[in-house]
Structures are given as structure tokens and as C-alpha cells.
CHARMM internal coordinates of N, CA and C (Angstrom, degrees):
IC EDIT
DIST 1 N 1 CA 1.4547
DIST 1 CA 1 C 1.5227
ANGL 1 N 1 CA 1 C 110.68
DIST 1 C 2 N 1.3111
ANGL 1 CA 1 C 2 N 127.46
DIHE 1 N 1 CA 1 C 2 N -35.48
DIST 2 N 2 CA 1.0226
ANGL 1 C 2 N 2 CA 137.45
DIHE 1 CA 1 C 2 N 2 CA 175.39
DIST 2 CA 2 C 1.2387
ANGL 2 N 2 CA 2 C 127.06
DIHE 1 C 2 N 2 CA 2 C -54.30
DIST 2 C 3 N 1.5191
ANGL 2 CA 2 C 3 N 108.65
DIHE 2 N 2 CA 2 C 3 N -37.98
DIST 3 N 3 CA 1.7916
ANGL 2 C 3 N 3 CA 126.93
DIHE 2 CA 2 C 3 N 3 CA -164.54
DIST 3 CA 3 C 1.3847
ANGL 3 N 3 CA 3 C 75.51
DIHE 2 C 3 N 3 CA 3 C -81.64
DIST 3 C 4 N 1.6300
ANGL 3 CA 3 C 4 N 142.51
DIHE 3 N 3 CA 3 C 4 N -83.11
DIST 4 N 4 CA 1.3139
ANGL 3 C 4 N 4 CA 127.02
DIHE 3 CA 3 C 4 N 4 CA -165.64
DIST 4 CA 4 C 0.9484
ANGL 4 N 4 CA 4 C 123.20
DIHE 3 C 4 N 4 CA 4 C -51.55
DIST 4 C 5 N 1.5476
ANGL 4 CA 4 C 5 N 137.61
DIHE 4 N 4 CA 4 C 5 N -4.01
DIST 5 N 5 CA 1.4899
ANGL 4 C 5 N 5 CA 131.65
DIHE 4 CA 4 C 5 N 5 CA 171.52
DIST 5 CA 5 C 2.3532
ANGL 5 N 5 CA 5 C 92.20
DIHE 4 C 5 N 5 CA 5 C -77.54
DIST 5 C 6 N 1.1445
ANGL 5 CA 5 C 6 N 112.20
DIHE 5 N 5 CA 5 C 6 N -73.69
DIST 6 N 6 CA 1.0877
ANGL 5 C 6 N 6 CA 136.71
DIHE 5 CA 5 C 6 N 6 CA 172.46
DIST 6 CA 6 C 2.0580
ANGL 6 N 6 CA 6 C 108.13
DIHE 5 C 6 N 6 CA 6 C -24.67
DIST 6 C 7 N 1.4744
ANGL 6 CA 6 C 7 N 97.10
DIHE 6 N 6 CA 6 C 7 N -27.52
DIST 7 N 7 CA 1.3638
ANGL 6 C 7 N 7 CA 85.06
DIHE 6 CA 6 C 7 N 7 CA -173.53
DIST 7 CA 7 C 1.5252
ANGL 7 N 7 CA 7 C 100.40
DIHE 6 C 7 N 7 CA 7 C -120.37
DIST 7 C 8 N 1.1063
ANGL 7 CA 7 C 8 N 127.98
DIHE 7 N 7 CA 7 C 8 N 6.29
DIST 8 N 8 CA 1.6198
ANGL 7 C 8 N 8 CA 144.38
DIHE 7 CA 7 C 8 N 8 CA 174.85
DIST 8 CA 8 C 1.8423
ANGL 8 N 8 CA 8 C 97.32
DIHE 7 C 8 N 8 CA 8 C -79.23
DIST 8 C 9 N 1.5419
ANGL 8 CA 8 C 9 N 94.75
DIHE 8 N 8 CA 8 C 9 N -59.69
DIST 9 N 9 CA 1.7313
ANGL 8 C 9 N 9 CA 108.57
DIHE 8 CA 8 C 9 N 9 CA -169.33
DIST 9 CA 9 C 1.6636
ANGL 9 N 9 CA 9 C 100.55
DIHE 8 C 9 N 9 CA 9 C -75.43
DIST 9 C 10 N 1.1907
ANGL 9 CA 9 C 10 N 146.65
DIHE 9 N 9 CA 9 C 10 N -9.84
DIST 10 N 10 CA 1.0776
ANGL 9 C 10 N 10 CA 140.12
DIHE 9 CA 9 C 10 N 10 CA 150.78
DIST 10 CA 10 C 1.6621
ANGL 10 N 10 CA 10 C 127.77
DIHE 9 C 10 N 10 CA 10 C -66.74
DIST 10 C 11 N 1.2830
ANGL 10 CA 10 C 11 N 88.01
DIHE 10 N 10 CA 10 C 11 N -44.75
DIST 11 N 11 CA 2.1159
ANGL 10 C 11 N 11 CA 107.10
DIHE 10 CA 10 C 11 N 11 CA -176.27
DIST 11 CA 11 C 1.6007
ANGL 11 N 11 CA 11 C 93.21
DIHE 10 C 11 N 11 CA 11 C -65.83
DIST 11 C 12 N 1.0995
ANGL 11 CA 11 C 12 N 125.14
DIHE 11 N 11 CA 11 C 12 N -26.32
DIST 12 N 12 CA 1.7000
ANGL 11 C 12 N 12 CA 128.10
DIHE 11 CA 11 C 12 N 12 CA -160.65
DIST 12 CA 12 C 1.5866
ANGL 12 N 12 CA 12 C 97.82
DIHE 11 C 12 N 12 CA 12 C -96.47
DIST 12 C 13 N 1.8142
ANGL 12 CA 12 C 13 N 128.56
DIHE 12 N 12 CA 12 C 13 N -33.86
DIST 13 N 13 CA 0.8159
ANGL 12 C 13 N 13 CA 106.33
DIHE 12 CA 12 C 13 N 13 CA -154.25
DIST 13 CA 13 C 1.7211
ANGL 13 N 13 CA 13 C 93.93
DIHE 12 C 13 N 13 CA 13 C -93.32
DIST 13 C 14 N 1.7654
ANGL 13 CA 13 C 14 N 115.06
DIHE 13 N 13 CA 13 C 14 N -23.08
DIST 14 N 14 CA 1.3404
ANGL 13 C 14 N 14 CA 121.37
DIHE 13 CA 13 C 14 N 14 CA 154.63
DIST 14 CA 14 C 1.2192
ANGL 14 N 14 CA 14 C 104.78
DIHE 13 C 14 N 14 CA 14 C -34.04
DIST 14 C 15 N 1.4973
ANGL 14 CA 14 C 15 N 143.75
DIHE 14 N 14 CA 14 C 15 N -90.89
DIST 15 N 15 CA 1.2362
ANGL 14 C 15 N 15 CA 153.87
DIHE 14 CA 14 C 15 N 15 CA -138.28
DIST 15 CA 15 C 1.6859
ANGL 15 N 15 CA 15 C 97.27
DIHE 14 C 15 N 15 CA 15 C -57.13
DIST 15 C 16 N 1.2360
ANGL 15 CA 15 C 16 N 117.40
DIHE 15 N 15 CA 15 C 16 N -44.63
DIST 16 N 16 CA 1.2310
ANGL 15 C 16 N 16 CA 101.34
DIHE 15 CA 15 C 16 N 16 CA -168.26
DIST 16 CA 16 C 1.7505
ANGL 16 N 16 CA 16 C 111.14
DIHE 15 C 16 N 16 CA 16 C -80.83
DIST 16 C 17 N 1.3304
ANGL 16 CA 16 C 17 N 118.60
DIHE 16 N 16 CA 16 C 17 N -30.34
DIST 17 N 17 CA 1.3739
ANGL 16 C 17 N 17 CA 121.65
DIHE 16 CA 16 C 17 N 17 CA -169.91
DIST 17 CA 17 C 1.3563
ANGL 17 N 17 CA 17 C 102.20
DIHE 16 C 17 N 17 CA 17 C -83.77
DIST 17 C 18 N 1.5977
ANGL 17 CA 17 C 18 N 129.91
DIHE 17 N 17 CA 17 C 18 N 6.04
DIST 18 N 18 CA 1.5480
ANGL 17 C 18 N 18 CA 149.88
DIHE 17 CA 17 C 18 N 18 CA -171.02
DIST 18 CA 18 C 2.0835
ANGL 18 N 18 CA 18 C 83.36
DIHE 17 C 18 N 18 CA 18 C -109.23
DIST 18 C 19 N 0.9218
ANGL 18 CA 18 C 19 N 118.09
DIHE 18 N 18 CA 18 C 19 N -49.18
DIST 19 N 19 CA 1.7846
ANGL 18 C 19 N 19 CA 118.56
DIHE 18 CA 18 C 19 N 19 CA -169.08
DIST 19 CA 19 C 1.5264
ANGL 19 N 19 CA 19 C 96.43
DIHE 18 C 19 N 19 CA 19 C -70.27
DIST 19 C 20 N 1.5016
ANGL 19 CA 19 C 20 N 122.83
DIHE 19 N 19 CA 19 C 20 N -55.60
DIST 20 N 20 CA 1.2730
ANGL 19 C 20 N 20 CA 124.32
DIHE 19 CA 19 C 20 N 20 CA -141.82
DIST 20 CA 20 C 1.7690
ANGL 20 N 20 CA 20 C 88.83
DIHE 19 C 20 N 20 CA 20 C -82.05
DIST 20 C 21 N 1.6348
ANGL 20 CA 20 C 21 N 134.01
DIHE 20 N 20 CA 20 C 21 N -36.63
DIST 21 N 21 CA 0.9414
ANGL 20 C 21 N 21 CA 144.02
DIHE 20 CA 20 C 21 N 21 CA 158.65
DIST 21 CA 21 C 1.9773
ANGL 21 N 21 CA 21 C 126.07
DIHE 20 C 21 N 21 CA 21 C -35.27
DIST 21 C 22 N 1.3189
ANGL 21 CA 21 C 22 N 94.16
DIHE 21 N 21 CA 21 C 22 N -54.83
DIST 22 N 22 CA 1.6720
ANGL 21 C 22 N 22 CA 112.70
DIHE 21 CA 21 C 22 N 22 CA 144.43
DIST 22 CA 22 C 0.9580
ANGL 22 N 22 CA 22 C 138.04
DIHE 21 C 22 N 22 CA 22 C -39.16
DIST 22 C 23 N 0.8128
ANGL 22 CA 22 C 23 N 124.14
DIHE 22 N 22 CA 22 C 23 N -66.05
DIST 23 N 23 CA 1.8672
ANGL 22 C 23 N 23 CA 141.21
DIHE 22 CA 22 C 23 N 23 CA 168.43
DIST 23 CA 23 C 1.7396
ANGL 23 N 23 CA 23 C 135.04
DIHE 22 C 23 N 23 CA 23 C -52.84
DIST 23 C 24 N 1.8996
ANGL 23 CA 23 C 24 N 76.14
DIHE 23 N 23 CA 23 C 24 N -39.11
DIST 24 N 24 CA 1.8160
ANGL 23 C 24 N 24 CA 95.25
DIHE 23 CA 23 C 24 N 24 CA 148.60
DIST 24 CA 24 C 1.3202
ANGL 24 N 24 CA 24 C 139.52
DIHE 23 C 24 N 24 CA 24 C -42.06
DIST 24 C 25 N 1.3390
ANGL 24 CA 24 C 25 N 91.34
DIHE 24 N 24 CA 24 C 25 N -64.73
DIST 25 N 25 CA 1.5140
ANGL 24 C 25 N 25 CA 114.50
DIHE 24 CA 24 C 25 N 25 CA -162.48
DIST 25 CA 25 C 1.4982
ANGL 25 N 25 CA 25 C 97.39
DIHE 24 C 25 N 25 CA 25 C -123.18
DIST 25 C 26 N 1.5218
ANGL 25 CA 25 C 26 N 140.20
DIHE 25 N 25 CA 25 C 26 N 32.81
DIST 26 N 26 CA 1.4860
ANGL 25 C 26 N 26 CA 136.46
DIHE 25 CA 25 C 26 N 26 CA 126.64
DIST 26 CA 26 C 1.1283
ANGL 26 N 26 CA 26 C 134.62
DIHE 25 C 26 N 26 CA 26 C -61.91
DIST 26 C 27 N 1.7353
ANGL 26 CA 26 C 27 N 110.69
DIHE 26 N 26 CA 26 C 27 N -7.25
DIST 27 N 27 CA 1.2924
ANGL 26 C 27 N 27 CA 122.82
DIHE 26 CA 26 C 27 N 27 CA 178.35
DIST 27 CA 27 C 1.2908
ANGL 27 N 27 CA 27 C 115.55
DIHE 26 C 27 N 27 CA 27 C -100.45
DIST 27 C 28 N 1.2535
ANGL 27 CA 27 C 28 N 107.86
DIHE 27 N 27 CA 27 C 28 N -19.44
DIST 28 N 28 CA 1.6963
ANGL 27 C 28 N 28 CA 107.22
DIHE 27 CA 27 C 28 N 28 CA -167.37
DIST 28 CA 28 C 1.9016
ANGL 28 N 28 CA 28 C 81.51
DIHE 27 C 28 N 28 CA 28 C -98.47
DIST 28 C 29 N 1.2912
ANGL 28 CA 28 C 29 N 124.08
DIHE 28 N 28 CA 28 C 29 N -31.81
DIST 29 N 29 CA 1.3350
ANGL 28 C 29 N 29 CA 111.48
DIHE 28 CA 28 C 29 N 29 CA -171.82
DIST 29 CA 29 C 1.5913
ANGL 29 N 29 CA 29 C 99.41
DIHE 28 C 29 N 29 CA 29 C -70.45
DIST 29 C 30 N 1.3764
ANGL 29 CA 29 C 30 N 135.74
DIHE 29 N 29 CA 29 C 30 N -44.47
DIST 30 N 30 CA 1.4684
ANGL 29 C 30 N 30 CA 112.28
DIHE 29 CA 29 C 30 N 30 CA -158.32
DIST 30 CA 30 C 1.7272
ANGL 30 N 30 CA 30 C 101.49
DIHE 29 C 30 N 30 CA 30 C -84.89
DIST 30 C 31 N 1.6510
ANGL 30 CA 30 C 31 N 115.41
DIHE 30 N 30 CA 30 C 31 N -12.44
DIST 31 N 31 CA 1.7619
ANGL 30 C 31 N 31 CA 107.60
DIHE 30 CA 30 C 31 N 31 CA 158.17
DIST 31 CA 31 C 1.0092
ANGL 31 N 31 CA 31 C 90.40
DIHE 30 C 31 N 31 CA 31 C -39.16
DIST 31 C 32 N 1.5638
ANGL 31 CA 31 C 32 N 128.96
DIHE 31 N 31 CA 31 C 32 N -85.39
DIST 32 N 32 CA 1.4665
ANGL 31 C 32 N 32 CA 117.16
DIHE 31 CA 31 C 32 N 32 CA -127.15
DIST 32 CA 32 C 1.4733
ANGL 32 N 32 CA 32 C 108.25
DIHE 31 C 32 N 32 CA 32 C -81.83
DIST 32 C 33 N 1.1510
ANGL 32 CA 32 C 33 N 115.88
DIHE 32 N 32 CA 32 C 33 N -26.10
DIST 33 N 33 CA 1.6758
ANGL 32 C 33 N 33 CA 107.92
DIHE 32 CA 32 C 33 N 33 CA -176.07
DIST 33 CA 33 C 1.8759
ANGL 33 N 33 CA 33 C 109.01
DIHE 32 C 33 N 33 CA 33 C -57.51
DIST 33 C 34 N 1.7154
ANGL 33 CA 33 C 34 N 106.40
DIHE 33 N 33 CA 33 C 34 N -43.42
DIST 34 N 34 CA 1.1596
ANGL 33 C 34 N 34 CA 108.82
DIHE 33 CA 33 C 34 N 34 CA 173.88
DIST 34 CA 34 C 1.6313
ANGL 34 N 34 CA 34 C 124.98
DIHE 33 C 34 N 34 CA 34 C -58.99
DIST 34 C 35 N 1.3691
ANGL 34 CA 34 C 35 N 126.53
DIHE 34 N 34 CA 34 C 35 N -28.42
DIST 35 N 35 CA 1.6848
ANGL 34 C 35 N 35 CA 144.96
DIHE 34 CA 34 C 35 N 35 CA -163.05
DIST 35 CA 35 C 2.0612
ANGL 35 N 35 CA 35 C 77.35
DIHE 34 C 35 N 35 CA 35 C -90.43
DIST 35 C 36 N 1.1264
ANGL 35 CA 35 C 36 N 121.16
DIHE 35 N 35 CA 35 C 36 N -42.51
DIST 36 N 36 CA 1.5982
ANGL 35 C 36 N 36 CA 107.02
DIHE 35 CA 35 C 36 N 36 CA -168.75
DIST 36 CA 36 C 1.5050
ANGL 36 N 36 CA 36 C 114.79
DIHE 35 C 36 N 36 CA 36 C -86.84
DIST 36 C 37 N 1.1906
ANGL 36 CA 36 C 37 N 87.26
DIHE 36 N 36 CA 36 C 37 N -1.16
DIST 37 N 37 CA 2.1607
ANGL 36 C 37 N 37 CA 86.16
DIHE 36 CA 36 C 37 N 37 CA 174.28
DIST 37 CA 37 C 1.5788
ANGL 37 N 37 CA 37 C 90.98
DIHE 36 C 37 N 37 CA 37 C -114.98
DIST 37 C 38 N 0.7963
ANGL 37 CA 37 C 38 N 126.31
DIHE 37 N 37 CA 37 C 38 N -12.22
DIST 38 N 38 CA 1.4801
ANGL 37 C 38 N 38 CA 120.10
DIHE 37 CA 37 C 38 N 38 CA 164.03
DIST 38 CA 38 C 1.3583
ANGL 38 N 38 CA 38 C 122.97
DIHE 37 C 38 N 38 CA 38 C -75.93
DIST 38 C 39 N 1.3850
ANGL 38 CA 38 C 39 N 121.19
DIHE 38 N 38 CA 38 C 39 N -44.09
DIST 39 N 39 CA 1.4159
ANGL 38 C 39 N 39 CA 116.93
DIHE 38 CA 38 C 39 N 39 CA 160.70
DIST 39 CA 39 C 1.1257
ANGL 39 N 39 CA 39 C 111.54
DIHE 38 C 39 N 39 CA 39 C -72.72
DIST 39 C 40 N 1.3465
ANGL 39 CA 39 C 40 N 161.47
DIHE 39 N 39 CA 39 C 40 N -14.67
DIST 40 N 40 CA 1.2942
ANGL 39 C 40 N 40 CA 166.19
DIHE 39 CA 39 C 40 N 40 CA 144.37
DIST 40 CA 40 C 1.2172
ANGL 40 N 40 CA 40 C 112.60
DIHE 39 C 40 N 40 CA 40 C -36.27
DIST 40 C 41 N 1.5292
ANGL 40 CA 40 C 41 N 113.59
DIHE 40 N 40 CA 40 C 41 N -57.65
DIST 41 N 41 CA 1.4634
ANGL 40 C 41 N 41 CA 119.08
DIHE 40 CA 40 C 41 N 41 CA 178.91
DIST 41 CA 41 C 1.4314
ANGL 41 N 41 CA 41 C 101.66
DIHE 40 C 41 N 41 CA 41 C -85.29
DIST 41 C 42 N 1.6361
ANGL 41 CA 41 C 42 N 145.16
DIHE 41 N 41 CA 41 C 42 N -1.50
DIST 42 N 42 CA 1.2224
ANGL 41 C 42 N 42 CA 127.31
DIHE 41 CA 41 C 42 N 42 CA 148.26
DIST 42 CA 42 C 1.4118
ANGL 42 N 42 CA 42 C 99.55
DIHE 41 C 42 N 42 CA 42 C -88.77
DIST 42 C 43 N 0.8128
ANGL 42 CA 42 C 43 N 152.33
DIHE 42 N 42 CA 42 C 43 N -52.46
DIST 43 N 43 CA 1.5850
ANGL 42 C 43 N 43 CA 131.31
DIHE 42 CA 42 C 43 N 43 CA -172.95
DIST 43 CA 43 C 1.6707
ANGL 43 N 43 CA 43 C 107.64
DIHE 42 C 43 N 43 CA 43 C -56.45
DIST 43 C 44 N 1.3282
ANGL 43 CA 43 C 44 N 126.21
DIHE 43 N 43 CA 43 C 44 N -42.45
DIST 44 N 44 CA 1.6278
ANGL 43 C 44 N 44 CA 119.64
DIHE 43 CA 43 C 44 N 44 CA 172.34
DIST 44 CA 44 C 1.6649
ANGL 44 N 44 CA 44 C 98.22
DIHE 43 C 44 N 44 CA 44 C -42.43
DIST 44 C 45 N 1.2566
ANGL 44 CA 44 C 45 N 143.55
DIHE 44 N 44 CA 44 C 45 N -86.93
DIST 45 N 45 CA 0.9660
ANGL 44 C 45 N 45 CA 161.68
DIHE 44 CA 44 C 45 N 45 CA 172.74
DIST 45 CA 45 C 1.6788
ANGL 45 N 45 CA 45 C 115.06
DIHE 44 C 45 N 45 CA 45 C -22.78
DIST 45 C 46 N 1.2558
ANGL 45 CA 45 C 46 N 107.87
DIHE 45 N 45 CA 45 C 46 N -27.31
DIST 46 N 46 CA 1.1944
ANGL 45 C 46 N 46 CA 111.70
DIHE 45 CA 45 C 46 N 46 CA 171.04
DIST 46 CA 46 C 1.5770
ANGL 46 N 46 CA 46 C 120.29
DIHE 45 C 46 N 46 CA 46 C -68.68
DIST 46 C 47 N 1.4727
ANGL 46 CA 46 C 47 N 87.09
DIHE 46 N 46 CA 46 C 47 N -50.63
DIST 47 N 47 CA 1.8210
ANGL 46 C 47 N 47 CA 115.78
DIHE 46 CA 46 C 47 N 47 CA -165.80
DIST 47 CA 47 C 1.5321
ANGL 47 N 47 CA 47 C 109.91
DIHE 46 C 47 N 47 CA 47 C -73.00
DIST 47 C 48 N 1.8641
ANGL 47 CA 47 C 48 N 99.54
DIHE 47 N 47 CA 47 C 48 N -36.35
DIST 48 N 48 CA 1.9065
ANGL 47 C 48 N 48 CA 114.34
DIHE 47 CA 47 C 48 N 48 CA 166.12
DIST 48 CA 48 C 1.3333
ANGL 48 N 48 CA 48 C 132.96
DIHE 47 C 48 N 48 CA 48 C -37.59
DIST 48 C 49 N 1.4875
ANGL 48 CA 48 C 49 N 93.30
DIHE 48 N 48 CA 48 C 49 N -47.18
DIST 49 N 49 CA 1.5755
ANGL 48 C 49 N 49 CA 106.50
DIHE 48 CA 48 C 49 N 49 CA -126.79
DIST 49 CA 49 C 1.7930
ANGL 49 N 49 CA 49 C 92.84
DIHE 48 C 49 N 49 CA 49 C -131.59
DIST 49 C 50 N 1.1757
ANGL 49 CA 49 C 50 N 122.44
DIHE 49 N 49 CA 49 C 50 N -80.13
DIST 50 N 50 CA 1.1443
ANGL 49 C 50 N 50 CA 139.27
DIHE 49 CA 49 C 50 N 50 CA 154.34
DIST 50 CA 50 C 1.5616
ANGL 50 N 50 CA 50 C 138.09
DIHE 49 C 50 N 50 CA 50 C -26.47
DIST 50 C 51 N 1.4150
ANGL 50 CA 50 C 51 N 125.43
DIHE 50 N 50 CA 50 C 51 N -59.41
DIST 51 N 51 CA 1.0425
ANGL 50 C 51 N 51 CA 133.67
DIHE 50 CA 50 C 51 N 51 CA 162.42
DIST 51 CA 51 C 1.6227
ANGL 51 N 51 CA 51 C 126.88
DIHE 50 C 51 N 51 CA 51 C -75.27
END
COOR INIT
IC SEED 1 N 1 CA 1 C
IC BUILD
């Protein structure tokens, strides 16, 4: 009974230091996803239109 108390309060304390870890660095991840479809769609436009 113990090992499942012990491995319940571990998986939970994962989950949260897995969220708080998330939340961090969701911001710096959707910068960059946004800055890389942006140069994408200026380089499309480059290669379109321009050249």
C-alpha cells in the first residue's frame, strides 16, 4: 500500500514540475515558431515575386 502511495505522490509531483516546466518555455517556443513562418513567408515572397 505504501509503494502506491509513494508512487502516486511522485507521478503528481512529476506532472506538476513537467506543467510549471511548460509554461516557461511556451513562450519562448511560440516566438520562435512564429519568427520561422515569418521568414518562410518572406523568403516565399522573395523567390515569387521578386526574383
Amino acid at each position: 500500500m505504501e509503494d502506491q502511495l509513494i508512487y502516486y505522490a511522485v507521478a503528481i509531483v512529476a506532472i506538476i514540475i513537467a506543467l510549471i516546466l511548460l509554461k516557461r518555455f511556451v513562450g519562448c517556443l511560440f516566438r520562435t515558431i512564429v519568427t520561422v513562418v515569418l521568414i518562410a513567408i518572406l523568403a516565399y515572397i522573395y523567390f515569387m515575386y521578386i526574383k
